[in-house]
C-alpha positions as CSV (number, residue, x, y, z in Angstrom):
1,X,69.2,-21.4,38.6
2,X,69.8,-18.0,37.5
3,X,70.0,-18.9,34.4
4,X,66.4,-21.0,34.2
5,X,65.1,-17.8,36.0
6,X,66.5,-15.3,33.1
7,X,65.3,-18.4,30.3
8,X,61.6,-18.3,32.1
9,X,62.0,-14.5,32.1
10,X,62.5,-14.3,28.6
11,X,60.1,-16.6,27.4
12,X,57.6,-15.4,29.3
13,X,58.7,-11.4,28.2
14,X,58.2,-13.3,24.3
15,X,55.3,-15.2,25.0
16,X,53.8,-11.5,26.3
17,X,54.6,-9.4,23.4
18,X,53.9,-12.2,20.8
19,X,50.0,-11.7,21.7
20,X,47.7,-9.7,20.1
21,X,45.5,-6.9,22.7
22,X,41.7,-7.0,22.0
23,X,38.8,-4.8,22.9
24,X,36.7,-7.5,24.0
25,X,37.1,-8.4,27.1
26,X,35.8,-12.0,26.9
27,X,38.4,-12.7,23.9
28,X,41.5,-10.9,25.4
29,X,42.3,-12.6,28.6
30,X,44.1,-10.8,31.4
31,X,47.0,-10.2,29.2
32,X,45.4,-9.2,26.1
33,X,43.0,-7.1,26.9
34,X,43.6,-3.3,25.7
35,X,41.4,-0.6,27.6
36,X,41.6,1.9,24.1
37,X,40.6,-1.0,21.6
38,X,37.4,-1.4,24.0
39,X,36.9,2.0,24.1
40,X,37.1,2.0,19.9
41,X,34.7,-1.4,20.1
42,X,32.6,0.6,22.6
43,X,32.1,3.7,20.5
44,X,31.4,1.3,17.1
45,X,28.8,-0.6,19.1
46,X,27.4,2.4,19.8
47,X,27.1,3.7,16.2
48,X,25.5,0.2,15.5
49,X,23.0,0.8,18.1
50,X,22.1,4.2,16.7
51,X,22.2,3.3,13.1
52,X,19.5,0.8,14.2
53,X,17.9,2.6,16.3
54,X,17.6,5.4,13.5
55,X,16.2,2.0,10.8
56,X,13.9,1.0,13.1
57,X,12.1,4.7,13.5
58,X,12.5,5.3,9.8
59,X,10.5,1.6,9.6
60,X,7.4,3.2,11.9
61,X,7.5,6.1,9.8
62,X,7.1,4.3,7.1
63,X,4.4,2.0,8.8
64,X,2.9,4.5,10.0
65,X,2.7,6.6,7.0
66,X,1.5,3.3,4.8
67,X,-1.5,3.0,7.4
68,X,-2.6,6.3,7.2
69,X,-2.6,6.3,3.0
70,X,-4.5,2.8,3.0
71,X,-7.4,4.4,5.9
72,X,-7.5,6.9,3.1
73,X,-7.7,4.2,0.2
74,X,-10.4,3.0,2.3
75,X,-11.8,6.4,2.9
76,X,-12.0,6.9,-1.0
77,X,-13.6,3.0,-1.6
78,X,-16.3,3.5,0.3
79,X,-17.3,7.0,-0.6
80,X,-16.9,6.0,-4.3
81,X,-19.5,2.7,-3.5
82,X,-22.1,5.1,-1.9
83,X,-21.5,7.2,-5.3
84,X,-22.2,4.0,-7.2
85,X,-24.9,2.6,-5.6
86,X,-26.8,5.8,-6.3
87,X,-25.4,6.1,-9.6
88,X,-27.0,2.1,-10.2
89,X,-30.0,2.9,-8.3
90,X,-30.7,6.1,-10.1
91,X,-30.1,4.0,-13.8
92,X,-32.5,1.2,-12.7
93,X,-34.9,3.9,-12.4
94,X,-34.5,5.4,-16.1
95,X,-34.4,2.3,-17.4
96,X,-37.9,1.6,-16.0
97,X,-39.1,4.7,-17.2
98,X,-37.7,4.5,-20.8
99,X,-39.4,0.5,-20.9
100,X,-43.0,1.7,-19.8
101,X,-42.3,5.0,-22.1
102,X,-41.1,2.4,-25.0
103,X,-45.0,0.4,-24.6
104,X,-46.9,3.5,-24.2
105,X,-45.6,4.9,-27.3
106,X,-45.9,3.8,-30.9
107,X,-42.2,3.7,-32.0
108,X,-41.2,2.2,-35.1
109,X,-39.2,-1.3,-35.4
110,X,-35.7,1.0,-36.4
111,X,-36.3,3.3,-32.6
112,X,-37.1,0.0,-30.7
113,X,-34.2,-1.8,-31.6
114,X,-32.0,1.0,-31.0
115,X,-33.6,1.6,-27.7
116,X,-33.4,-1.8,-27.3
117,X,-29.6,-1.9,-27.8
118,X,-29.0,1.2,-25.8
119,X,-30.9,-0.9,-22.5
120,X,-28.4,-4.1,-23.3
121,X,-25.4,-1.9,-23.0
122,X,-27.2,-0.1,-19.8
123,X,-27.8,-3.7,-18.0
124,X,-23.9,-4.7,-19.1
125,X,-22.7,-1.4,-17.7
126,X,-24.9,-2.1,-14.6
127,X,-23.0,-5.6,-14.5
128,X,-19.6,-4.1,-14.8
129,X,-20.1,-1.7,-11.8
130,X,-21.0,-4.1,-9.5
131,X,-17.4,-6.1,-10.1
132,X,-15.5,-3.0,-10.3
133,X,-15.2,-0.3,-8.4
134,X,-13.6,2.6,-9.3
135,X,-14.1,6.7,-10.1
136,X,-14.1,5.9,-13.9
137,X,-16.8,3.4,-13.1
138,X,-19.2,6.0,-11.5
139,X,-18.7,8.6,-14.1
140,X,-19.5,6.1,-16.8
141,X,-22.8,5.1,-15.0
142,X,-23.8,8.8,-14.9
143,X,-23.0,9.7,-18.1
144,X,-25.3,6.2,-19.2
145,X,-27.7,8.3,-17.0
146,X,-27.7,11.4,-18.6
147,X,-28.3,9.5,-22.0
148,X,-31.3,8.2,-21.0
149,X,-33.0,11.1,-19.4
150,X,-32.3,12.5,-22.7
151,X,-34.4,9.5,-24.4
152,X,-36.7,9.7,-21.3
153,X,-37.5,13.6,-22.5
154,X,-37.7,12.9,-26.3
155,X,-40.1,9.7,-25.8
156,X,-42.5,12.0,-23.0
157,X,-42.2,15.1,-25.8
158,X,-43.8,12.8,-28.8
């Protein structure tokens, strides 16, 4: 009997150090649980949680920062369509001015077909505007604008 109690003894000394001590308490049993590895899994949960915690706020930043530039985008769309739309309006104008100048005046065949030309391109700038709106757009629009007030002022000199 003594001997079966020593045989149990030793198999169950065996069967002890033969397993393997875990931080996780749900893994490790009553046996194999170690109190330092769950301190170690602990601490590296931890640093998980932080390191996530520390994507997540560099994600609002982000967000946040990506919000703000596309109110300004915005911003800088609409200011640039209220730019154009006087731009357009103040071309529509001219080019009513330099038609009823063109049929007061006595211009030869060469002037009115280069005025002529200069109207086409003004209508397919006009055109090009309205799909597209953009800085370069408005600048165009008003430089088309200064080039016919200039032809506005030659016609009303002659």
């Amino acid at each position: 009997m003594t001997r079966l109690i020593a045989v149990g003894c030793a198999l169950l000394t065996l069967a002890l150090a033969g397993c393997q001590t875990t931080g996780d308490p749900n893994a490790g049993g009553l046996f194999g649980w170690s109190p330092a590895k769950a301190r170690a899994r602990q601490a590296e949960l931890e640093r998980d949680a932080a390191a996530n915690q520390q994507q997540a706020a560099e994600a609002q930043q982000m967000t946040a920062a990506m919000q703000s530039r596309r109110q300004e985008v915005k911003s800088e769309v609409s200011d640039l369509q209220v730019q154009l739309q006087k731009a357009t309006s103040e071309n529509e104008r001219l080019e009513g001015q330099l038609q009823a100048l063109m049929q007061a005046r006595r211009l030869s065949a060469t002037e009115v077909d280069r005025l002529n030309r200069q109207l086409v391109e003004n209508e397919q700038l006009r055109e090009a505007a309205r799909r597209r709106v953009a800085a370069q757009t408005v600048d165009l629009v008003n430089d088309h604008n200064a080039q016919l007030r200039r032809q506005i002022m030659l016609l009303s000199e002659n």
